[in-house]
N, C-alpha and C positions, 0 to 999 in steps of 0.2 A: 500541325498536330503531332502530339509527341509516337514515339512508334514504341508499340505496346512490347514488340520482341525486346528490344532494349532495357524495360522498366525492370526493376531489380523486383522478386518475391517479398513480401514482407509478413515475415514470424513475429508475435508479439506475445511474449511469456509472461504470466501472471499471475506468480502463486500472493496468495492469500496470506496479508498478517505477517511478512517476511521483513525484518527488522535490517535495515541496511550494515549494521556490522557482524550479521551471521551470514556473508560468504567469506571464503578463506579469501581468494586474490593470490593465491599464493604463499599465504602467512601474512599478505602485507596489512591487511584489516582482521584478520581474524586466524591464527595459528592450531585453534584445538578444533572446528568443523571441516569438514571435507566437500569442499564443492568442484568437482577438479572439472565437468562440464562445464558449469559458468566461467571456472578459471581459463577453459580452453578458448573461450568466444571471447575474453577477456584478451587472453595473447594474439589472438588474431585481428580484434579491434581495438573497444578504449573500456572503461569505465570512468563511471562519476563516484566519490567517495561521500560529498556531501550533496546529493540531490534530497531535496524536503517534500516532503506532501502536503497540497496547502488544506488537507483536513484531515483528521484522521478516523474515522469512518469510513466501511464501504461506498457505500451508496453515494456521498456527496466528492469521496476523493473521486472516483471514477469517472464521475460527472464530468468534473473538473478539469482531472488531465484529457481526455476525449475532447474536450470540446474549447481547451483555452484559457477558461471562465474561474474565474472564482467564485464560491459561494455568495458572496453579497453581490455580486453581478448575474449569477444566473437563477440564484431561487433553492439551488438543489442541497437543501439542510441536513434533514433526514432521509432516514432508510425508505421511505414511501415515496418521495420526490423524483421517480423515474425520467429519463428524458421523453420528450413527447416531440411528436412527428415534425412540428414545428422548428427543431431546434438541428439548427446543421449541429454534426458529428465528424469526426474522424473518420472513422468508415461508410458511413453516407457520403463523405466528400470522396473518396476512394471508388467505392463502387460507381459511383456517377463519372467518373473518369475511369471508366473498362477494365477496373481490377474485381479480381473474381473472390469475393471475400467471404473468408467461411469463419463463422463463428462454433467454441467448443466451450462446453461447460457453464459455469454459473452464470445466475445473472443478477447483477447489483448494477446493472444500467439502461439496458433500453426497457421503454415500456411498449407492448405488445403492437402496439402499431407502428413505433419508432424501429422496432425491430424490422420487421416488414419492408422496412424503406431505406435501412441500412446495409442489412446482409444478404447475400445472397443464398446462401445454403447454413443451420445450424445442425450441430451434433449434440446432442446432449444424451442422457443415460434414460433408455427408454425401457430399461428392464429395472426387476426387480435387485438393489443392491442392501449392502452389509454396512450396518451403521452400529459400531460399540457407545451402549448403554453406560449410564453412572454403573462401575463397581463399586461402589461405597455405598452401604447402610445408613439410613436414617440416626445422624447423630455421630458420625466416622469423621475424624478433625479433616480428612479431606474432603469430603462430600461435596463443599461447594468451591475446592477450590480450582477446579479446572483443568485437575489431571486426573487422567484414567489410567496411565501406564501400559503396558504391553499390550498387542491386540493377537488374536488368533491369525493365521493363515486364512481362513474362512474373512475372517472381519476386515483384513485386507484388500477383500473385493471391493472396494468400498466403490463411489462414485466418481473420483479421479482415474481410479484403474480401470476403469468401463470407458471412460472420456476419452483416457489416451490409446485403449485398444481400440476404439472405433477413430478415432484421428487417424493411425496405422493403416487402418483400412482405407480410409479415403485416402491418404494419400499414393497408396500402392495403384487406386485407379488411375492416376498419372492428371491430377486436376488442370483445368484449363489454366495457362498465366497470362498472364502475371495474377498472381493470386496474393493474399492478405490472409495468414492463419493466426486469426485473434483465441489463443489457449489460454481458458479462466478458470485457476484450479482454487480446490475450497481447503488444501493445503500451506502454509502449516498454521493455520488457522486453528484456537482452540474450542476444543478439548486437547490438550494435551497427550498423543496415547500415536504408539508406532508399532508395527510386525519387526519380528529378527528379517537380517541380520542385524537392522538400525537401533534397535529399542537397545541393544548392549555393544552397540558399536563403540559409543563415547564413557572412557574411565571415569567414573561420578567423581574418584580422586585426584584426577588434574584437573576437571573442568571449574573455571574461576568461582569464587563465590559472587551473585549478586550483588548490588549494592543496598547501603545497610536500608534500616526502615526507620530512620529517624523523622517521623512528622510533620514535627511539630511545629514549624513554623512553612507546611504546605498546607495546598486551599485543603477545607472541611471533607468530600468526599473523598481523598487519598485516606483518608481518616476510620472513614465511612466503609470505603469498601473492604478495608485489612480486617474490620470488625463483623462485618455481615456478611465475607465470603468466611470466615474464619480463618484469617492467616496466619495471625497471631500466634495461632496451634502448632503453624508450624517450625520444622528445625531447620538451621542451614542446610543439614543433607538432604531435608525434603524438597528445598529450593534448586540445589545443586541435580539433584534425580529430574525435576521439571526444566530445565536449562539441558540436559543431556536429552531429554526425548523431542523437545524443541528440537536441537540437531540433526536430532535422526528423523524427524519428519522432513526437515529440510533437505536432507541427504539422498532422500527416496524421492523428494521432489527435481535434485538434477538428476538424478538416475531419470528419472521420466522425461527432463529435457534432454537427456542425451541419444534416449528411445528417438527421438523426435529427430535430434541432428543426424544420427545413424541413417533412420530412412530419408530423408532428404537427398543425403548423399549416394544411397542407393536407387533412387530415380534420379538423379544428376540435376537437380535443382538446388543444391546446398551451395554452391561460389553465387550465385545470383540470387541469393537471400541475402536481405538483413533480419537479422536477427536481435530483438532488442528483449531484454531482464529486467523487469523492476516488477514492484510492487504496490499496492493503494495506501497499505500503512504499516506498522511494527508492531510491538506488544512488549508488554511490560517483561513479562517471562520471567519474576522473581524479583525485578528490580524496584526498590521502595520497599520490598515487600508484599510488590503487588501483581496479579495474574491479568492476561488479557491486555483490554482498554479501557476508554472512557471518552466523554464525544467530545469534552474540551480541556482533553488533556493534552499538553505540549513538548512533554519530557523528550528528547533525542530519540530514546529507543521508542517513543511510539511516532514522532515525524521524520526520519532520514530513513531512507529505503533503498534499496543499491537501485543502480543503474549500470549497463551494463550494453555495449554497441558493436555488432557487427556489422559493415558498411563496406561494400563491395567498393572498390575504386579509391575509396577515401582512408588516407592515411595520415598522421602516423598507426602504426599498429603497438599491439604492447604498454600502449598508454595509459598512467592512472590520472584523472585530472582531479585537481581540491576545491575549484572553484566552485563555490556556492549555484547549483541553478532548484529550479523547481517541478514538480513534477510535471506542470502543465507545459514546461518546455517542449515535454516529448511530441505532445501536435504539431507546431510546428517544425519541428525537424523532421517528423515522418512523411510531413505535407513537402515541403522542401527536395528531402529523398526521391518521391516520388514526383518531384517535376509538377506540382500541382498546385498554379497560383489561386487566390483565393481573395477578393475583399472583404472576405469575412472578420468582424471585429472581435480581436480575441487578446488575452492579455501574455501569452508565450513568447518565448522568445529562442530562435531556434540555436539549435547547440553547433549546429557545421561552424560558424567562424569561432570560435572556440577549439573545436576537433582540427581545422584545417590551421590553427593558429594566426587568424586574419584578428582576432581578440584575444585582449589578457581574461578578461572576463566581460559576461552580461549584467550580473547582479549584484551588487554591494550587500544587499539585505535578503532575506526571503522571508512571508507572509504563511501565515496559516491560518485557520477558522474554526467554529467550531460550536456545537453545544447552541441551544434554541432556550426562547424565554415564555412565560406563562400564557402571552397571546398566541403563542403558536401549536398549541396542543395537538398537531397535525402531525409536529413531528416527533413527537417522545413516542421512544419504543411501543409496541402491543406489549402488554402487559400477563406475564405469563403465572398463571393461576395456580396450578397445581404446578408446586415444588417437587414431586414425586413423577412428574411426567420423564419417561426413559430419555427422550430424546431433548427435549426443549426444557424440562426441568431445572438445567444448571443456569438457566438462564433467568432465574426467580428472582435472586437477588437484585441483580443487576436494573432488571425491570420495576420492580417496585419500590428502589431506591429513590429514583426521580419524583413519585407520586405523593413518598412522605415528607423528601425534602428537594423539591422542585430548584431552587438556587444550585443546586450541586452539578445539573448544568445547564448553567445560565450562559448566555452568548458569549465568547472569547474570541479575542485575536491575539495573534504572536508574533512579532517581528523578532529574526534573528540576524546577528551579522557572524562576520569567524570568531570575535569573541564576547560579543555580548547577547543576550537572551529579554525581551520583554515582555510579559503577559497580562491584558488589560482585559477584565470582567465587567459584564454589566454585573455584576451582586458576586460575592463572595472575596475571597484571600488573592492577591493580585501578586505575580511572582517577577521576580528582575534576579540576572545569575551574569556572574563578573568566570564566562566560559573561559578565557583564561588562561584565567588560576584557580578554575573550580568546574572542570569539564562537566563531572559527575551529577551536576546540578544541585549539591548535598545542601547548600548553602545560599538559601532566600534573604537575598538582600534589599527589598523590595521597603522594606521600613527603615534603611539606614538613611540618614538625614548626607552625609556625606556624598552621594551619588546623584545627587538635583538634578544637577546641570545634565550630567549623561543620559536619564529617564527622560529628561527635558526634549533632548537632540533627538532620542526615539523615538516618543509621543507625536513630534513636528515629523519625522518621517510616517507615520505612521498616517496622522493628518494626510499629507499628500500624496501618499498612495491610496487611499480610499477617495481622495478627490479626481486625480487621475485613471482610478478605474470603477467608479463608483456606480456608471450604466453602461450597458452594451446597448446602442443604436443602431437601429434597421442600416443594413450592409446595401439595402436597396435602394435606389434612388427613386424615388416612386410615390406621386400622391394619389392616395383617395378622394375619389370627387365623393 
């Protein structure tokens, strides 16, 4: 039996909608944002520069990395598809093995009995908190686009800031260990909109311009949504202005995991932590032209999302690696970390022989999902009615987009490798990008007759990954009479 004094803590940080090239590193991914907590967990352990999420939605990424699974192997499509008590987990597999796991903040994953059987203790925001309304008027070229801009002092109470003073507190009680602090912030998730010092921390005049919003030869809803959020309206500076308050939510979000590493180390559990960074998925943040997401959209900035590893024992430290993993790696290596064998059938693959240099790499390619079709009216969003509601309002668009034109998301997958990109739809504009020499995605080469053979070698990988992981099979050995 493993000996529980021995087992290292395990912190798992997860902010919201966090695009894997807005941490600095240093400069070495990012030069104009300020992350110098993730950089610090960074110089102590490793990062991954290209880890993918194999969906980009809450509800289905989260699924996913938790539990292994890919979408077409576990069911978990949309935002409704919660795990159910049924389905081993991450922290179910943890807590069943004597770790004291406390769950903080949102939830885009267990459903209410799954919860139950998972966690041991949750925190979430039991008071009344501050949530900044649309400032935009009926008919203001921003109104729908997803930025609110500066918030009050007051409005910075928000639900994060409740989250992480009550974590503070728990963990001042000196919690049993080895313990699991699963923190799920609804940061920097949009709306767009930050408190000083952050909201004017980034010069609108160095921070890069987005890239351009050329179309037209992207699938129909790229199209759709520039037109019905009203993007069009807007100018480079206005995109430049949502790119800088992006930052600064991000920036108050390591400020909040540094609150976090500070106490640790103040009850002397911080060297026997790992400490792992990432996130479920990215957002557009101006790029295309375009705010937020989309459920099968597969652009970079909405599937790579940092990764980020502190691991007690295991070296090198100061590491950045390029190799391709995905995000459901993280199961298995947290499984592994914690000494926790498992015949549970999952499609991960854990990242230690890579970290320890026992591998050049696990992955050649990595997979993504995405976007539901007309038989599955289960999972297209609720449908948000009144455009003028303060809160869920900005999310009009976006919601009744689907209902007029349903194809826009139609089921997708993505295979990527380091320089090629495929995107194959059931219905609509199918994309292929020669990454390259065309990082930026600017240039859908998907109709060039000259590229057969390559889409050809994709499609045949693409085939036998979906034949290779296409069910997950009872882990048990066991018949029903």
């Amino acid at each position: 039996m493993t000996d529980k004094k021995k087992l290292p803590n395990i912190v798992i940080f997860l902010p919201d909608s966090m695009r894997g090239d807005a941490v600095s590193l240093g400069g070495l991914v990012n030069s104009y944002i300020k992350t110098p907590n993730m950089d610090k967990i960074a110089k102590e352990g490793i990062a991954f520069t290209n880890c993918f999420t194999v969906n980009t939605v809450c509800v289905p990424s989260r699924c996913c990395t938790f539990t292994g699974q890919y979408v077409h192997s576990n069911g978990h499509r949309g935002l409704y598809q919660l795990l159910q008590p049924h389905e081993e987990n991450l922290f179910k597999f943890l807590r069943d093995n004597d770790y004291n796991v406390i769950w903080v903040g949102r939830n885009d994953l267990f459903s209410k009995e799954s919860g139950k059987i998972s966690v041991t203790k949750r925190i979430k925001a039991n008071r009344r908190f501050h949530y900044k309304s649309n400032p935009y008027p009926e008919g203001h070229y921003l109104r729908k686009s997803f930025y609110y801009g500066e918030r009050t002092k007051e409005e910075a109470k928000d639900i994060d800031y409740y989250l992480i003073q009550d974590t503070l507190r728990y963990l001042d009680s000196i919690p049993e260990t080895p313990f699991c602090l699963y923190v799920s912030l609804n940061f920097p998730h949009p709306p767009y909109t930050v408190e000083e010092p952050y909201f004017s921390m980034y010069d609108r005049n160095e921070i890069p311009i987005p890239l351009p919003s050329n179309l037209d030869d992207k699938p129909e809803f790229m199209r759709i949504m520039r037109e019905r959020y009203g993007l069009a309206n807007l100018k480079e500076n206005d995109f430049k202005e949502i790119v800088a308050t992006y930052y600064g939510m991000i920036t108050r979000v390591d400020h909040q995991l540094g609150e976090i590493l500070d106490k640790l180390k103040e009850i002397g559990e911080y060297e026997n932590s790992v400490i792992s960074i990432f996130s479920d998925h990215g957002d557009f943040t101006g790029n295309y032209g375009l705010t937020e997401k989309w459920p099968n959209a597969f652009q970079d900035c909405l599937t790579r999302v940092p990764l980020i590893l502190k691991i007690p024992g295991v070296r090198p430290k100061a590491k950045v690696f390029n190799q391709l993993v995905e995000s459901i790696d993280i199961f298995p290596t947290i499984l592994e970390i914690a000494q926790i064998e498992t015949p549970y059938t999952h499609f991960g693959k854990s990242l230690i022989p890579i970290i320890k240099g026992e591998k050049e790499e696990i992955r050649n390619a990595v997979f993504a999902e995405g976007g539901y079709d007309l038989r599955e009216p289960q999972c297209f969003e609720t449908i948000i009615k009144n455009p003028n509601d303060p809160n869920l309002g900005i999310y009009y668009e976006k919601t009744n987009i689907p209902q007029k034109h349903p194809l826009t998301v139609a089921r997708s997958v993505m295979i990527r490798t380091l320089e090629l990109k495929l995107v194959l739809r059931s219905a609509g504009k199918e994309e292929f990008y020669d990454l390259g020499n065309d990082p930026n995605e600017l240039n859908n080469l998907i109709d060039s007759s000259t590229n057969e053979v390559i889409k050809n070698d994709l499609k045949e990988q693409l085939l036998r990954w979906y034949l290779r992981t296409s069910d997950n099979s009872d882990w048990k050995r066991k018949r029903i009479a």
